[in-house]
C-alpha positions in Angstrom: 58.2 0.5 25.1 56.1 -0.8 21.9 52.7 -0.8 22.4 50.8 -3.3 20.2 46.8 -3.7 20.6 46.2 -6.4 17.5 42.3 -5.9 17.8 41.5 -7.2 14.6 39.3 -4.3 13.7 37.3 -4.1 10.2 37.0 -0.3 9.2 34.2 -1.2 6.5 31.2 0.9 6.3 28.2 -0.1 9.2 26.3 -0.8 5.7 28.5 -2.9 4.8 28.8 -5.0 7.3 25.2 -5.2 7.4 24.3 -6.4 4.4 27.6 -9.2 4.7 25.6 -10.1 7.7 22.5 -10.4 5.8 24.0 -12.3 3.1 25.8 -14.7 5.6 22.8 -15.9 6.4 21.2 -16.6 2.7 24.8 -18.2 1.8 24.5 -20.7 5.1 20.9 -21.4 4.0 19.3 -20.8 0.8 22.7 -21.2 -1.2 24.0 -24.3 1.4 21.2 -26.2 1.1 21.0 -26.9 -2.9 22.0 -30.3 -4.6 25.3 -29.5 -6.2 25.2 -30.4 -9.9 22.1 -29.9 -11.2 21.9 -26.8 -13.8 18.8 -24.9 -11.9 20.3 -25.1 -9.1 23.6 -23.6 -10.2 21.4 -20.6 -11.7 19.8 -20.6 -8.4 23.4 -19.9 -6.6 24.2 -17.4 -9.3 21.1 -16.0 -8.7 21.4 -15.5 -4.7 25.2 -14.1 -5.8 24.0 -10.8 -8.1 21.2 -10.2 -5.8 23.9 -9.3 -3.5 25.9 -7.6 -6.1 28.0 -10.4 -7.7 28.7 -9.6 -10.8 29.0 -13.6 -12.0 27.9 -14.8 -15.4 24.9 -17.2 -15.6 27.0 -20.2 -16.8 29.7 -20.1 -13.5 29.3 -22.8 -11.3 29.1 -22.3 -7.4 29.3 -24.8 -5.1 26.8 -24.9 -2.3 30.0 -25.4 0.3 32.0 -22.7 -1.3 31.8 -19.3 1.6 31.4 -16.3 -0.2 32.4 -12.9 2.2 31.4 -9.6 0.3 29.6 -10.8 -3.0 29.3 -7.4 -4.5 33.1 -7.7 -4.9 33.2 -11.1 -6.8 33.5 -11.4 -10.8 33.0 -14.2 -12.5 33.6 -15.0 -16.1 31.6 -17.8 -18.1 32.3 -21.1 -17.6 34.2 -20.5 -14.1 34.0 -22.4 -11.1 34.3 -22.5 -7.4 35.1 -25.8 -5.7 33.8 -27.1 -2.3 34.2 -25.6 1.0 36.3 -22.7 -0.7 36.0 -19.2 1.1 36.2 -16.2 -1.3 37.2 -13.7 1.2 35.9 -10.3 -1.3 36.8 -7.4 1.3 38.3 -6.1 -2.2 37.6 -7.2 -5.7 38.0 -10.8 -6.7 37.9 -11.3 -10.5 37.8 -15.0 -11.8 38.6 -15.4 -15.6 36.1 -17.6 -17.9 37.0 -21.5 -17.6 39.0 -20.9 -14.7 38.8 -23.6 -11.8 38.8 -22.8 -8.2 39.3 -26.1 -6.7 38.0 -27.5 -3.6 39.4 -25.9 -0.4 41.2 -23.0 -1.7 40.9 -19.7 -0.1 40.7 -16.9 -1.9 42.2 -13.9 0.7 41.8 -10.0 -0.2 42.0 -8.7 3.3 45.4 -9.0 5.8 46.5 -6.5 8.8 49.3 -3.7 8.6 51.8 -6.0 11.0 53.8 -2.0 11.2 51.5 0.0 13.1 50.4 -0.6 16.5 46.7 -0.3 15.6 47.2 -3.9 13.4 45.0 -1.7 10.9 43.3 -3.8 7.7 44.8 -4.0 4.4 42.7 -4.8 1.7 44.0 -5.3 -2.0 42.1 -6.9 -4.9 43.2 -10.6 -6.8 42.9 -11.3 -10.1 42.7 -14.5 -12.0 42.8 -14.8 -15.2 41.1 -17.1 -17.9 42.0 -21.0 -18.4 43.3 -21.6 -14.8 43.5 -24.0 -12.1 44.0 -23.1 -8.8 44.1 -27.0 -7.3 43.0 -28.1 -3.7 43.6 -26.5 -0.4 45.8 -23.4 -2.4 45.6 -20.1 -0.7 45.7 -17.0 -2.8 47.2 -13.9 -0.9 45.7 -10.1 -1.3 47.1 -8.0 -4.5 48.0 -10.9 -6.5 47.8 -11.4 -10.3 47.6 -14.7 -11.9 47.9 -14.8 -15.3 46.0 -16.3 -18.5 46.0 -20.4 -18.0 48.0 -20.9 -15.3 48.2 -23.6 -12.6 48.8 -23.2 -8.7 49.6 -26.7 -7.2 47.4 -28.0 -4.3 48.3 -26.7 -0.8 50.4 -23.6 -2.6 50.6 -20.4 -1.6 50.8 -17.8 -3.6 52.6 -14.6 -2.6 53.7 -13.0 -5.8 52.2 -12.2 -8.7 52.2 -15.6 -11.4 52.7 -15.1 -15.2 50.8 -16.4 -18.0 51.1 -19.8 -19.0 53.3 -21.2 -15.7 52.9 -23.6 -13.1 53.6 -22.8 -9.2 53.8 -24.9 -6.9 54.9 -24.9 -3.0 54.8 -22.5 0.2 55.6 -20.2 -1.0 54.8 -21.0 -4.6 57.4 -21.0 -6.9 57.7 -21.4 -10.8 58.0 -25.2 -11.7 57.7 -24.6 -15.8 55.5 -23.3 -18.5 51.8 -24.5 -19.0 52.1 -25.9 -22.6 48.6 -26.6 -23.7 48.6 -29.4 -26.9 
């Protein structure tokens, strides 16, 4: 008989979890309560993000919505964005290339559970965007994925697979639809 005891565990260092319990708070409060668009306030976010660790360039945009788990593992190139209500889920490194779009909605996922053992153990593996994408509404963006230069992932897409440069993917789970031609 198979014994299966899913407790979803999180083996992260007691630090660790600390200061994501610490930063929890400052994301629901200091960062939440901020008027979206206005330039000092996007410096502000930025700000709050590299206190923690973030290592995000001054120009990126963060929305006030957008739940940030694990900031010391976020990268974020000039000129990126983060859309409403996303949740960047950084149990592993999450690097964002410059002018690269996160739409509103999309989750950003780097940690799953070994579904194989018994224990339901966590699996962490990092994501990688790279520069000139957009990752439209409600997509979800598995751990250990690649998405290369100036790509686009449809809205509600999931992406399971690695994504070349220069394609389109759409669906669940996302698939190759053509090449991004940019005139």
């Amino acid at each position: 008989m198979m014994i299966f005891n899913p407790i979803q565990t999180n083996a992260m260092p007691l630090k660790d979890k600390l200061k994501n319990m610490v930063w929890r708070i400052v994301n629901k409060t200091l960062f939440r309560f901020t008027p979206p668009y206005l330039s000092l306030f996007r410096k502000w976010r930025v700000l709050l993000v590299r206190l923690f660790g973030g290592q995000v360039d001054w120009n990126a945009s963060l929305h006030p919505t957008a739940v940030i788990d694990y900031p010391w593992n976020l990268m974020m190139r000039e000129k990126a964005s983060l859309g409403e209500k996303c949740w960047v889920y950084a149990m592993a490194p999450i690097s964002i290339g410059e002018l690269t779009c996160i739409g509103k909605d999309v989750y950003l996922l780097t940690g799953s559970h070994d579904i194989e053992k018994s224990t339901f153990d966590l699996v962490t593996k990092p994501i990688k965007i790279g520069k000139g994408c957009w990752i439209a509404t409600a997509a979800t963006v598995l751990p250990g994925i690649a998405i290369g230069d100036y790509c686009v992932v449809a809205a509600n897409s999931v992406v399971i697979k690695n994504v070349e440069a220069c394609s389109v993917v759409g669906g669940n789970p996302a698939k190759f639809i053509k090449k991004r031609i940019i005139k």
